[in-house]
Wavefront OBJ file of the C-alpha trace (Angstrom):
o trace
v 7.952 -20.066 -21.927
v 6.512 -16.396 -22.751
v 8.240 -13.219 -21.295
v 6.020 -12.956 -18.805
v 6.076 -16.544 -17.663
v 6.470 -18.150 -14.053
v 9.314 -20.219 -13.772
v 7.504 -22.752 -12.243
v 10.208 -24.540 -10.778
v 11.098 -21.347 -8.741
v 7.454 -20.958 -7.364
v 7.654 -24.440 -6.564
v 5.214 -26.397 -8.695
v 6.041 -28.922 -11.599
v 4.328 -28.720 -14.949
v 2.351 -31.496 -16.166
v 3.104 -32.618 -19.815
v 1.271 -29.991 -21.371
v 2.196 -27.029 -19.931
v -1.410 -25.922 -18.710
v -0.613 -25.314 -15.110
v 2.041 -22.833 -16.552
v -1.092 -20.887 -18.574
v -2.790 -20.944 -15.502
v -0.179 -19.546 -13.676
v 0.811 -16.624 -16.436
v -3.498 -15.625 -16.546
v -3.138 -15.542 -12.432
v -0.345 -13.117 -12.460
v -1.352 -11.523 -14.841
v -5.379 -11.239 -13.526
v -3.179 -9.873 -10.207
v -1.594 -7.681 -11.354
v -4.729 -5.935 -13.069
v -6.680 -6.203 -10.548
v -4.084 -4.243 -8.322
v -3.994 -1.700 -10.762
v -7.956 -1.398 -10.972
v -8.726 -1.253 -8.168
v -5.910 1.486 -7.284
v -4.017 -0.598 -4.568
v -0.612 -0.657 -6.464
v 0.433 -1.066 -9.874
v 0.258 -3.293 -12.804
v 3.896 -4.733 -11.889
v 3.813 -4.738 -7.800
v -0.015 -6.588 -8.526
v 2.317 -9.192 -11.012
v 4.707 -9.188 -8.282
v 2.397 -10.280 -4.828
v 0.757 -12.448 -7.605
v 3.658 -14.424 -8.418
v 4.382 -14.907 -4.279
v 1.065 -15.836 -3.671
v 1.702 -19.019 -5.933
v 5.362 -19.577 -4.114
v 5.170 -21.987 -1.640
v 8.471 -21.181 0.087
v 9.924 -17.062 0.157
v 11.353 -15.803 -2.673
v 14.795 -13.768 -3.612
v 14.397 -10.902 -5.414
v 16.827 -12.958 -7.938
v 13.830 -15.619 -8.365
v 11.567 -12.567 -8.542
v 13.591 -11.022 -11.497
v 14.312 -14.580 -12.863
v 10.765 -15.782 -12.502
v 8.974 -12.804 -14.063
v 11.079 -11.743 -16.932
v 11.652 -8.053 -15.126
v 14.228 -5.365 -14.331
v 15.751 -5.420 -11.189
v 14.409 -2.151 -10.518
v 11.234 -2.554 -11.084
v 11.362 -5.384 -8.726
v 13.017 -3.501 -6.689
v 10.500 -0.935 -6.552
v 7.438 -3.454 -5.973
v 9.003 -4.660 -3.363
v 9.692 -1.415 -1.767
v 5.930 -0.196 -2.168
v 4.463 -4.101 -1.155
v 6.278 -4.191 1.882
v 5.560 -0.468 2.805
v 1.799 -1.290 2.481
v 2.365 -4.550 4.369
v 1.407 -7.103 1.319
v 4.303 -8.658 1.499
v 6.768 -9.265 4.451
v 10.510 -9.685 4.197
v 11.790 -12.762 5.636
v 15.085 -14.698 6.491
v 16.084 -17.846 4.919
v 18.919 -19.675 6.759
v 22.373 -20.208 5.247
v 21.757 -17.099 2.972
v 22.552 -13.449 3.416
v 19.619 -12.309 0.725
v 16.503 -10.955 1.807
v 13.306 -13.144 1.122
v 9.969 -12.204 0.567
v 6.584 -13.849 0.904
v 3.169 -12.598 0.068
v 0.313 -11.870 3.383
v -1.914 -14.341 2.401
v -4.728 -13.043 4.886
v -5.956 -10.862 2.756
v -8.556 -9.107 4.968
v -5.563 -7.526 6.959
v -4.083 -6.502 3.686
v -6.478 -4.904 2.707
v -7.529 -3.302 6.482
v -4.254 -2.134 6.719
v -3.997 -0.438 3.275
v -7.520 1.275 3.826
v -6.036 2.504 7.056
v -2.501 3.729 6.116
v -4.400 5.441 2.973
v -6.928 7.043 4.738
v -4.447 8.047 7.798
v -2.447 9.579 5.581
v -5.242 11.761 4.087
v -6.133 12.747 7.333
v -2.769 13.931 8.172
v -2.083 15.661 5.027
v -5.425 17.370 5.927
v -4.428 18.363 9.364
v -1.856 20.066 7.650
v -3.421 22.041 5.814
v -6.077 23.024 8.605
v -3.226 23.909 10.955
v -1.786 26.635 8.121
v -5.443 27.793 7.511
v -6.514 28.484 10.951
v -2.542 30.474 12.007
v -4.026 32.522 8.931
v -7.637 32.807 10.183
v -6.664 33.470 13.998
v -4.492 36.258 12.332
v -7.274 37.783 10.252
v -9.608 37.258 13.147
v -6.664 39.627 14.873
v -5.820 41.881 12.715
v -8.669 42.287 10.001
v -9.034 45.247 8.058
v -12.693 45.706 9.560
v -15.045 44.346 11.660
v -16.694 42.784 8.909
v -13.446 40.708 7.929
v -12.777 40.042 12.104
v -15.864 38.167 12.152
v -15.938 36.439 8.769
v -12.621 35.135 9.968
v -13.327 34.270 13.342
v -16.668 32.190 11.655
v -14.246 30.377 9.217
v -11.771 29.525 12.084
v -14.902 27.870 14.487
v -15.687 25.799 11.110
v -12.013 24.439 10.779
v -11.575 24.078 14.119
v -15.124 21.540 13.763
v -13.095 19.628 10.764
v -10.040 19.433 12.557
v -11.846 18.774 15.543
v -13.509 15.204 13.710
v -10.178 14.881 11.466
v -7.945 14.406 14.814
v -11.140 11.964 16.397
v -11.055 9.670 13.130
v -7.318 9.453 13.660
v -7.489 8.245 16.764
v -10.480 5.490 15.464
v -7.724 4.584 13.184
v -5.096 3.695 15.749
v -7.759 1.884 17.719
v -8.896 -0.546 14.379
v -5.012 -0.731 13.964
v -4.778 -1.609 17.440
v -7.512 -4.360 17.591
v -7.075 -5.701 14.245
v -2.959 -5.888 15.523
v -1.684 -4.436 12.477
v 1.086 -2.240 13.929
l 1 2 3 4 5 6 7 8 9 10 11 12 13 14 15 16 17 18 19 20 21 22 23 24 25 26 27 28 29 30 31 32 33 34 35 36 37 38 39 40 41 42 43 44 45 46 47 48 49 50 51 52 53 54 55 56 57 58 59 60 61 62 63 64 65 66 67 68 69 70 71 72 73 74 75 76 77 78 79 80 81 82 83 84 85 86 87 88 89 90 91 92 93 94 95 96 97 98 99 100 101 102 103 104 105 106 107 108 109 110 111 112 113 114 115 116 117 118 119 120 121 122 123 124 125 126 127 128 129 130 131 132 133 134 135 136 137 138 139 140 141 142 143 144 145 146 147 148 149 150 151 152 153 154 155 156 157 158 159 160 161 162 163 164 165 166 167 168 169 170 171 172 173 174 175 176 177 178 179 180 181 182 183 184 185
């Protein structure tokens, strides 16, 4: 088996004599976890990582994640952390054992929904930040300006953010509503 190989017994498939399904297996993962990367969802590893659950057909430890990928513990660790953040994988109970399990979201539209959403939400917010800091400054200037000139030019910039704040706050609120409809919490 290479470093990089499934343990296939852990993902719950047997190999047949030649080891082919194994290949297959590794150039999954392995296509996963580029892809992930690519495409800017996550990174090489957490793509390897909701690859190699996407073949398990029962939840996996971390253990059989580590074991099972040929990786640290902490970068397991840390895919799992980000994956289950971004709602690609959920953690899951197994009874008779006190680990956590994980398993992959196999509906891959809401995956991908719900990453689009809690990416672009959190642009908006960092946005609405930043508006909130530039119009205290602008209502200030539009105050206290040096000259009439300035008063205006301020109170002109302030009408503007208030427009993109104004549409920022609105798309928000679209976003709950998809979240809401497409029930992804």
């Amino acid at each position: 088996m290479s470093a990089c190989a499934p343990n296939a017994n852990r993902i719950g498939y047997m190999l047949n004599q030649t080891g082919n399904l194994e290949s297959l297996q590794e150039r999954f993962i392995d296509a996963v976890g580029r892809f992930a990367k690519e495409i800017g969802i996550t990174g090489y590893t957490e793509g390897r990582v909701f690859g190699y659950l996407m073949l398990a057909s029962k939840a996996l430890s971390q253990d059989d994640l580590v074991d099972g990928l040929q990786i640290s513990r902490g970068k397991v660790s840390t895919a799992l952390k980000i994956l289950t953040d971004q709602n690609f994988v959920k953690k899951t109970g197994v009874r008779g054992s006190r680990k956590e399990f994980y398993a992959a979201e196999l509906n891959l539209w809401k995956v991908t929904l719900s990453y689009l959403l809690h990416q672009i939400g959190g642009r908006l917010a960092n946005l609405l930040e930043v508006f909130e800091q530039i119009l205290a400054d602008g209502n200030e200037m539009k105050k206290n300006g040096q000259n009439a000139f300035e008063r205006r030019a301020a109170a002109h910039l302030v009408r503007r953010v208030e427009k993109l704040q104004g549409f920022a706050r609105a798309a928000q609120s679209l976003l709950r509503q998809i979240q809401a409809v497409a029930n992804l919490g």
